[in-house]
C-alpha positions in Angstrom: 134.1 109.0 247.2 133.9 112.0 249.4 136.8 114.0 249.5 138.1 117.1 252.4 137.7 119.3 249.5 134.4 117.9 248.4 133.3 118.1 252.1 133.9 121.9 252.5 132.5 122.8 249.2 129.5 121.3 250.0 129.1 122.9 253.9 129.6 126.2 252.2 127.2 126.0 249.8 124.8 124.7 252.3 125.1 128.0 254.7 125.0 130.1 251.6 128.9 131.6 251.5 130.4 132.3 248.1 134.6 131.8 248.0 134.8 135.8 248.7 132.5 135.8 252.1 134.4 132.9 253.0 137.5 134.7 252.7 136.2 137.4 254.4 135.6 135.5 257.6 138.5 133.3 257.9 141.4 135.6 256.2 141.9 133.1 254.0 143.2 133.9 250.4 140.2 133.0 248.3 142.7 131.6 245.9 143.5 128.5 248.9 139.8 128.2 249.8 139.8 127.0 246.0 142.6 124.8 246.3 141.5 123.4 249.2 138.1 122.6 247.6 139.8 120.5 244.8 142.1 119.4 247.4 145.0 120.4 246.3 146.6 121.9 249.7 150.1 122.5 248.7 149.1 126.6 248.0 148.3 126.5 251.8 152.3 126.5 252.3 152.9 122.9 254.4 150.8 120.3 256.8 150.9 122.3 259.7 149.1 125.4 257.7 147.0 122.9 256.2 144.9 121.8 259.3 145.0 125.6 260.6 143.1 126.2 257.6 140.5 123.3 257.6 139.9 124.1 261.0 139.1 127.7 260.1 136.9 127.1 257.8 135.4 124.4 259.5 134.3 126.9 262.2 132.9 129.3 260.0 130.7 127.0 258.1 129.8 124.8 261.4 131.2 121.1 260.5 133.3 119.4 262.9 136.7 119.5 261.9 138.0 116.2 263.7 137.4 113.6 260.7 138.6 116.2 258.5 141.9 116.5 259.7 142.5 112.7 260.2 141.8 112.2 256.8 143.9 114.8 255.8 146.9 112.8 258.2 145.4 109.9 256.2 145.9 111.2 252.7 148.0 114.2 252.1 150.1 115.0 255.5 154.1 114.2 254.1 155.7 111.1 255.9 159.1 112.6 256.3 160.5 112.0 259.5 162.1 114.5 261.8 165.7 114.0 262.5 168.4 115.4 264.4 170.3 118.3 262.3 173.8 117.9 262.0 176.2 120.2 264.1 177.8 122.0 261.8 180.4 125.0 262.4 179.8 128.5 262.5 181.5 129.0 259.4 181.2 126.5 257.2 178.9 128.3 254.9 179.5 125.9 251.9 178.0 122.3 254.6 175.0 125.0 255.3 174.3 125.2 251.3 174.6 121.6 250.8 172.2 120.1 253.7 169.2 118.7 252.1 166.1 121.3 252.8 163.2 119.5 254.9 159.6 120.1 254.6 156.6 120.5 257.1 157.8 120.4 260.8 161.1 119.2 260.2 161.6 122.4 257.9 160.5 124.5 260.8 162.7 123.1 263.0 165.4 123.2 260.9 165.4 127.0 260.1 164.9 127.2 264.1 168.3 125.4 264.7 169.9 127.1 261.5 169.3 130.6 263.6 170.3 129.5 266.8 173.8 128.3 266.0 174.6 131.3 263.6 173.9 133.4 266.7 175.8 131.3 268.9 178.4 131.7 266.2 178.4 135.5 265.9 178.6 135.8 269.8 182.1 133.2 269.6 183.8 134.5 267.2 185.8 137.5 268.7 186.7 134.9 271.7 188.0 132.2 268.6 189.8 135.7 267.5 191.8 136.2 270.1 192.6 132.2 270.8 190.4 132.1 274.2 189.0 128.4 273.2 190.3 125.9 274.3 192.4 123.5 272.2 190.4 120.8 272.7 187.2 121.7 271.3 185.5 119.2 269.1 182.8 121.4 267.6 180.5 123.8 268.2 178.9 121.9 271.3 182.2 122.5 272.8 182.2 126.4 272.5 182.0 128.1 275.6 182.5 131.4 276.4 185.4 132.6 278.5 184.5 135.7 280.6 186.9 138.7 280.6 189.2 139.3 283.7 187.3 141.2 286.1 188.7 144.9 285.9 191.2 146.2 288.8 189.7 147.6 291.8 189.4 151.4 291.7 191.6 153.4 294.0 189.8 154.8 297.4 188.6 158.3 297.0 191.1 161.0 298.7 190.4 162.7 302.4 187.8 165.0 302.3 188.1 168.4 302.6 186.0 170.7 303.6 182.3 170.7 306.2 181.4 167.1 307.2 178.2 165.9 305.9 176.1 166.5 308.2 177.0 170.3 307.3 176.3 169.8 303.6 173.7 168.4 304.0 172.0 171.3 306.1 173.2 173.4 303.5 171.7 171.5 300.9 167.9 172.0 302.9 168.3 175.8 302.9 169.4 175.9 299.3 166.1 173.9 298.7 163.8 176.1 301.3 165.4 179.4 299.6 165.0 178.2 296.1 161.3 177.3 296.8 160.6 180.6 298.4 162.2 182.3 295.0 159.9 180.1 293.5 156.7 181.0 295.0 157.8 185.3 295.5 158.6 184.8 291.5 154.7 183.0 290.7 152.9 185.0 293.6 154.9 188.2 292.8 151.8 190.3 291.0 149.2 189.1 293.5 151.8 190.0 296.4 152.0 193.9 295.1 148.4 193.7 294.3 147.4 192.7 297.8 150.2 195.1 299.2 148.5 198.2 297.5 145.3 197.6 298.0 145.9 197.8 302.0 147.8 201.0 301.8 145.1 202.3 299.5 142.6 201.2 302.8 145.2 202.7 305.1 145.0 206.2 303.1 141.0 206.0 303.4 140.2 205.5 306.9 143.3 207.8 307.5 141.2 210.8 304.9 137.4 209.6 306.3 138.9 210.5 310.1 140.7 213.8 309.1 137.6 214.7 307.7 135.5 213.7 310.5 138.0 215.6 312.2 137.8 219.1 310.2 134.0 218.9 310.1 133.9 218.7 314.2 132.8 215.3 314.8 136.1 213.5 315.7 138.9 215.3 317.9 142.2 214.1 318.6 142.0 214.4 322.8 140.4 212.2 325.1 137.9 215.1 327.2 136.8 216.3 323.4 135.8 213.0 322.3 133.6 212.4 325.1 132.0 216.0 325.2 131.6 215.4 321.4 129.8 212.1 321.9 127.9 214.2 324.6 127.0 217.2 322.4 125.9 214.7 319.4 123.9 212.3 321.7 122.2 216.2 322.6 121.2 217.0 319.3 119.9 213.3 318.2 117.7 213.8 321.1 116.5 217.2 320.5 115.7 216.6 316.5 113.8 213.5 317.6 111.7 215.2 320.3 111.5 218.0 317.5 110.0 215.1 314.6 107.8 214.2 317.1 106.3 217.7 317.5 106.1 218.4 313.9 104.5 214.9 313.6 101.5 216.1 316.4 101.4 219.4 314.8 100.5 218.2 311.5 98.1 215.8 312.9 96.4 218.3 314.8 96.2 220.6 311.5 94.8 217.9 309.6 90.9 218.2 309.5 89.4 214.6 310.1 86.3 214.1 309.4 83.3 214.0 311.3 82.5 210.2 310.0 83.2 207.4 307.7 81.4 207.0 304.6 82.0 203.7 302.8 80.4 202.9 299.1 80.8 199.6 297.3 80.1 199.1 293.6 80.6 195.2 292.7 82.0 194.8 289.3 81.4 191.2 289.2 79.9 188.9 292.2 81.6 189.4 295.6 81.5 188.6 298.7 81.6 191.2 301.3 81.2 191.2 305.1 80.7 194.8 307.1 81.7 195.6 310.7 81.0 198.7 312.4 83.8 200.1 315.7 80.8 199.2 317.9 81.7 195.5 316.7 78.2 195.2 314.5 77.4 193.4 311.9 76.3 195.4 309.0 76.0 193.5 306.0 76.9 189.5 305.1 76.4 188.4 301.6 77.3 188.8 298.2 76.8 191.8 295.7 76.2 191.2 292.4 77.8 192.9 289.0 76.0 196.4 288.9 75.0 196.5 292.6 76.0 199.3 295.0 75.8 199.8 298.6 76.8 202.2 301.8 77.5 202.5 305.7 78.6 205.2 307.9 80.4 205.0 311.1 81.7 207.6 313.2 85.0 206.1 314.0 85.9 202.6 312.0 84.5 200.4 309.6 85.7 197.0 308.8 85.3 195.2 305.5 85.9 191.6 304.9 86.0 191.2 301.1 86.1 187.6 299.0 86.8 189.1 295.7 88.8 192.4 296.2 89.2 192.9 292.4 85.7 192.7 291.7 84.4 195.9 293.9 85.6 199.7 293.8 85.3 201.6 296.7 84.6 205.4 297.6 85.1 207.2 300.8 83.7 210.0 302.0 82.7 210.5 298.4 86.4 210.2 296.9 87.4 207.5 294.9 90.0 204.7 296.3 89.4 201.9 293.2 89.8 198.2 293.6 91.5 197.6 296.8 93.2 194.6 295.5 93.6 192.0 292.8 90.6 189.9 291.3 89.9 186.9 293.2 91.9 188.0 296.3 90.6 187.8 300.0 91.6 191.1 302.1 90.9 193.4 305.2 90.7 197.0 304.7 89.6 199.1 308.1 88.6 202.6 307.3 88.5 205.2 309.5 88.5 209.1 309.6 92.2 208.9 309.6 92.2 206.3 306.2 89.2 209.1 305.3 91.0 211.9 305.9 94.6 210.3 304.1 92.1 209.8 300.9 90.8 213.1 300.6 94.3 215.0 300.7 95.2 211.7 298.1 92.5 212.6 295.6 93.2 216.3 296.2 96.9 215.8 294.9 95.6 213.5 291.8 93.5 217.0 291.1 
């Protein structure tokens, strides 16, 4: 005949759990799982525990648990009815020791009453002390507490003396507005001093930059000197420019230009290069290759167009001006006897 314990010992060995992974799953003492296999269920501590644990295990190994447990109502649930506890009185301690002890639910109901009328006990007895039940009490069903007499009313408070509240509490708001600016001066306080020297230290500047524009003639202290002042400087702005300008002429004039431009072009590598005279003429269109050198002459401008300005050096007027940019770049370079002129005093200062 097939058995509950039968039945669970043959599901777990089914799935492949030993008692300890068993255990492990269902926090079941691996000392009950056995029991329960041999279907001895009293280690599982009473019927209600029981079918906790069947169901449990039931769900770990996948069987359904519903013919389980109504066998187990069938063949090892107790048949003790539950009955009504007798009432007995706070203090009868020796009635307590002599009730019968149930088992299964009727135990757990029992230890449930047990606890509530020792705390309704505890909470009557000072009352019983001082003879506040009444006479006619039966039992403990008839214990009822009897609430305290309420306490005298307390006397009114005296007059008040003093500002009316309306005044206290205006007081009250600028205690709070003077305590939170004591609060912030007291946090704030370092960057208050720092702030407060650094525009003194600002003041004392401009004060020193004007008395020194002041000793050295540019600022005076009356109204008629200022503007003669502004006068006399707007003067001599005007006279060092006009005297720039002069010096500016006069070295142009000293500088000897040329008669004409004189353009070579060695290619390094293969480049592009277009030549255009001041007369707007095309001189050359094409490329140059590595090793190849040509020249023009104009006697005012000449305009290159170059496709690889890395790959060509350049000479004017017989002075060299190198690569007149970077390799693979496209440029513009005009030459004329002024650019001539600038590279002869430029290779006579690299002598």
């Amino acid at each position: 005949m097939t058995t509950i314990g039968r039945t669970l010992a043959a599901a777990r060995e089914r799935v492949g759990y030993s008692i300890e992974e068993l255990s492990a799953r269902t926090c079941i003492r691996e000392t009950v799982l056995a029991a329960m296999e041999r279907d001895d269920f009293a280690p599982c501590g009473g019927d209600f525990y029981a079918r906790g644990h069947i169901r449990s295990v039931c769900r770990a190994i996948a069987v359904d648990h519903t013919p389980l447990i109504e066998e187990y109502d069938r063949e090892h649930a107790s048949r003790e009815e539950v009955g009504m506890v007798p009432a007995i009185p706070p203090n009868d301690d020796s009635a307590a020791e002599q009730r019968p002890v149930p088992s299964g639910a009727s135990e757990l109901f029992g230890r449930w009453a047990e606890a509530v009328r020792k705390a309704r006990g505890r909470r009557e007895l000072p009352d019983r002390a001082r003879g506040e039940v009444p006479a006619e009490e039966d039992g403990p069903d008839n214990v009822r507490a009897v609430k305290p007499p309420p306490p005298p009313p307390s006397p009114p408070p005296p007059p008040r003396e003093g500002p009316a509240p309306e005044d206290d509490r205006y007081a009250a708001a600028r205690a709070r507005i003077a305590a939170a600016f004591a609060a912030a001066a007291n946090r704030y306080w370092s960057t208050l001093v720092t702030l407060t020297l650094a525009a003194a230290a600002v003041v004392a500047g401009i004060h020193a930059w004007t008395n020194s524009e002041a000793a050295d003639g540019f600022v005076t202290t009356s109204g008629p000197d200022v503007a003669q002042s502004r006068v006399d400087s707007a003067k001599r702005t005007e006279a060092n420019r006009e005297q720039g300008q002069a010096t500016v002429v006069a070295e142009t004039r000293e500088r000897e230009l040329p008669d004409e431009v004189e353009v070579t072009v060695s290619a390094r590598a293969r480049s592009w290069i277009r030549v255009v005279d001041g007369d707007g003429e095309h001189r050359f269109t094409g490329f140059l290759r590595s090793g190849e050198q040509r020249e023009w002459t104009h006697p005012e401008e000449l305009r290159l167009d170059l496709g690889n300005a890395g790959g060509v050096l350049l000479d004017v007027n017989g002075h060299q001006r190198g690569a007149p940019g970077a390799k693979g770049e496209v440029t513009r370079i005009t030459v004329d006897r002024e650019f001539a002129s600038k590279s002869q005093e430029r290779s006579e200062d690299d002598r």
